[in-house]
Every structure is written in C-alpha cells, then in structure tokens.
C-alpha positions as CSV (number, residue, x, y, z in Angstrom):
1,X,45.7,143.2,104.0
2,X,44.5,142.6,107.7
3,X,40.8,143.0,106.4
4,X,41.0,140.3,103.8
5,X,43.4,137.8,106.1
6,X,39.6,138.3,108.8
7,X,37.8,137.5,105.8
8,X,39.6,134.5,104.9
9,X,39.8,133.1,108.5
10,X,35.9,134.0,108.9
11,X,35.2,132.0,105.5
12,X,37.4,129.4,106.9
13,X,35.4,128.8,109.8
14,X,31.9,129.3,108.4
15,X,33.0,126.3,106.2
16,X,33.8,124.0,109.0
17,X,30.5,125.1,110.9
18,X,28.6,124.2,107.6
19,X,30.8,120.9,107.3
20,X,29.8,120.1,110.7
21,X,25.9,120.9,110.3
22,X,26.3,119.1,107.3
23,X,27.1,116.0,109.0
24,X,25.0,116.6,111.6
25,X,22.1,116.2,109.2
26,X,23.3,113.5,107.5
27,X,23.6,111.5,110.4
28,X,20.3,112.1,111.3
29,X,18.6,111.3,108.1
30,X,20.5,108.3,108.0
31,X,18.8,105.1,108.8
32,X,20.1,102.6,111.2
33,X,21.4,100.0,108.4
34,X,23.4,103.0,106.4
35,X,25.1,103.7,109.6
36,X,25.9,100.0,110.4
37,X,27.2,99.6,106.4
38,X,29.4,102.6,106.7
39,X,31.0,101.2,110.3
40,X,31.9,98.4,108.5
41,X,33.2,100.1,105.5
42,X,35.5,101.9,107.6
43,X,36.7,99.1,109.6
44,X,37.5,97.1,106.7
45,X,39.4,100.3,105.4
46,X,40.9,100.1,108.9
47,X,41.9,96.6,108.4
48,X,43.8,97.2,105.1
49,X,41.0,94.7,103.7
50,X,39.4,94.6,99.6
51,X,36.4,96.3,99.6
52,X,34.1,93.6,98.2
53,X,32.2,95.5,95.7
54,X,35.8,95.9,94.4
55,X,36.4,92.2,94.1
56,X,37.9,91.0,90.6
57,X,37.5,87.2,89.1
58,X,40.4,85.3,90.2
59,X,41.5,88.2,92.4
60,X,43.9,86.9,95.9
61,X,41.9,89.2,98.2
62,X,41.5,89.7,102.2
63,X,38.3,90.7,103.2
64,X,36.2,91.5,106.4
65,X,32.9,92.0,107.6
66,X,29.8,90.2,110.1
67,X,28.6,87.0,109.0
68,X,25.1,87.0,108.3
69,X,24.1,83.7,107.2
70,X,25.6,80.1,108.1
71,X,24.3,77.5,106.1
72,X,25.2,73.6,105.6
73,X,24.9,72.4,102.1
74,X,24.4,68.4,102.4
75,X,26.1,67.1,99.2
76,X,25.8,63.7,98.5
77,X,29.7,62.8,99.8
78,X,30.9,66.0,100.8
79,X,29.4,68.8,102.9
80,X,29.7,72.1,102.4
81,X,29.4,75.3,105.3
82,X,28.6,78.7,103.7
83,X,28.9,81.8,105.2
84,X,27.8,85.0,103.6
85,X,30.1,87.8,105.1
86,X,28.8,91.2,104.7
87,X,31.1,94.5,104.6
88,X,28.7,97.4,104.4
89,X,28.5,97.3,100.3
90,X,28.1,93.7,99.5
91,X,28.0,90.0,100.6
92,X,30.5,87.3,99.5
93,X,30.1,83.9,100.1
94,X,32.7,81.6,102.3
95,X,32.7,77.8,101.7
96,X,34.1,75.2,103.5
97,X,33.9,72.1,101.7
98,X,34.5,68.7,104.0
99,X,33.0,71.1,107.3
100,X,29.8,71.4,108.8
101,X,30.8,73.8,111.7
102,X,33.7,76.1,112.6
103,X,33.5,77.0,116.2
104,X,32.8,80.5,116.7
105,X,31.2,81.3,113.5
106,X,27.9,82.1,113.9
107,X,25.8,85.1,112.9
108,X,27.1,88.5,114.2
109,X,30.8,87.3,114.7
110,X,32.9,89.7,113.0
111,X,35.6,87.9,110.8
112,X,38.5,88.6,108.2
113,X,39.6,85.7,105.6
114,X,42.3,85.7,102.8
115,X,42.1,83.8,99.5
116,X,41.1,83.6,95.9
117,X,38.1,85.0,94.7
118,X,35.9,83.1,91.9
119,X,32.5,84.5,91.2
120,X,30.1,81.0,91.7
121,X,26.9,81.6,89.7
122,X,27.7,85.6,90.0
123,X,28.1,85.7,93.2
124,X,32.1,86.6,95.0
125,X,33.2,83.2,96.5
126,X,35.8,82.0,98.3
127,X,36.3,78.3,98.7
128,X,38.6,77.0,101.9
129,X,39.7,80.2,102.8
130,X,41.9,81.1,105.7
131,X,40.2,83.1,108.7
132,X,40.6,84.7,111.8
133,X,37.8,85.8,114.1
134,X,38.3,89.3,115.3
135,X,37.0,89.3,118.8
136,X,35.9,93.1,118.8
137,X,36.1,95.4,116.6
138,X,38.2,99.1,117.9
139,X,36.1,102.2,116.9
C-alpha cells in the first residue's frame, strides 16, 4: 500500500512539473498581443463584466476593456463620439450621440460601461452608455 501511495504522490508531482513547463512554453511562444488579450480577458472576468464575444442582440450587458479608437462622427445636427473598446476577444463600439469629447477618454484609458447592446451594421454597439474610468487596473 505504501509503494503505490509513493507512486501516486510521484505521479502527482510529475503532473504539476509538466503543468508548469507547460506554461512555461506557452508563455514563451506567445506573442506580445496574445499576452495583452488574455490580461484583459482576465481582468474583465475580474470585473464580473460580459465577455464581448458573448454579447447577445438586445442583451443589458457591462463590459470592460482599453479604448483603442476615438472618433467624432460630424452629423449634420447631431455629433456623435465613438469609442471602440477592446476586451482581449473583440471590439464593441461606444456612442455618444450630442458629444464630441469625454474628458479622460482617450486611447489606452482602461474603462467599464453598462447598457444595452444592439448590433449597428454587425457590429456590438452601445449608444449613451454609462461609464466609469478605471484608473489602474490590479494584477
């Protein structure tokens, strides 16, 4: 009985040695961007946020992630600032009608918002949605 309990335990450790060699490679055959999608996987997980590739039409969602693009859409009487917000496994767009800055949003600036999702010309949008700037994110 002794002989197979050292087996088991030896077994047992062998797998966390491979598990660890395992990651070990896998961190080092990732590439930069991988690494920066899967922080900000976790730290939406972290968050309690949607994953956005999980988004539903019509779906009340909160989501998180780095703004990667701020754009100002002139319309003829009312603007429009779009953000694209980027989680680590897809983009949604953020649209502000009546705005043409928010102070503090600009590329890089980590942020989470809450409302309804609609997909705009297949694309995840949310119009006017409620924000808050997370000033830095805990790893």
């Amino acid at each position: 009985m002794a002989r197979q309990t050292t087996t088991t335990t030896r077994a047992a450790a062998g797998k966390q040695h491979r598990s660890a060699l395992a990651r070990l490679g896998e961190r080092l055959t990732k590439t930069v961007t991988q690494m920066e999608a899967d922080e900000l996987r976790e730290d939406a997980a972290r968050l309690g946020c949607t994953p956005m590739c999980d988004l539903r039409d019509r779906q009340e969602a909160t989501v998180s992630g780095t703004v990667r693009a701020v754009t100002l859409r002139p319309r003829v009487n009312v603007p429009a600032l779009v953000i694209d917000l980027y989680d680590g496994s897809r983009t949604i767009n953020l649209v502000w009608l009546g705005r043409r800055a928010i102070a503090g949003i600009q590329p890089g600036t980590y942020l989470r918002a809450h409302g309804r999702v609609t997909y705009y010309r297949g694309i995840p949008t949310i119009f006017n949605p409620a924000y808050d700037i997370v000033p830095q994110r805990a790893h």
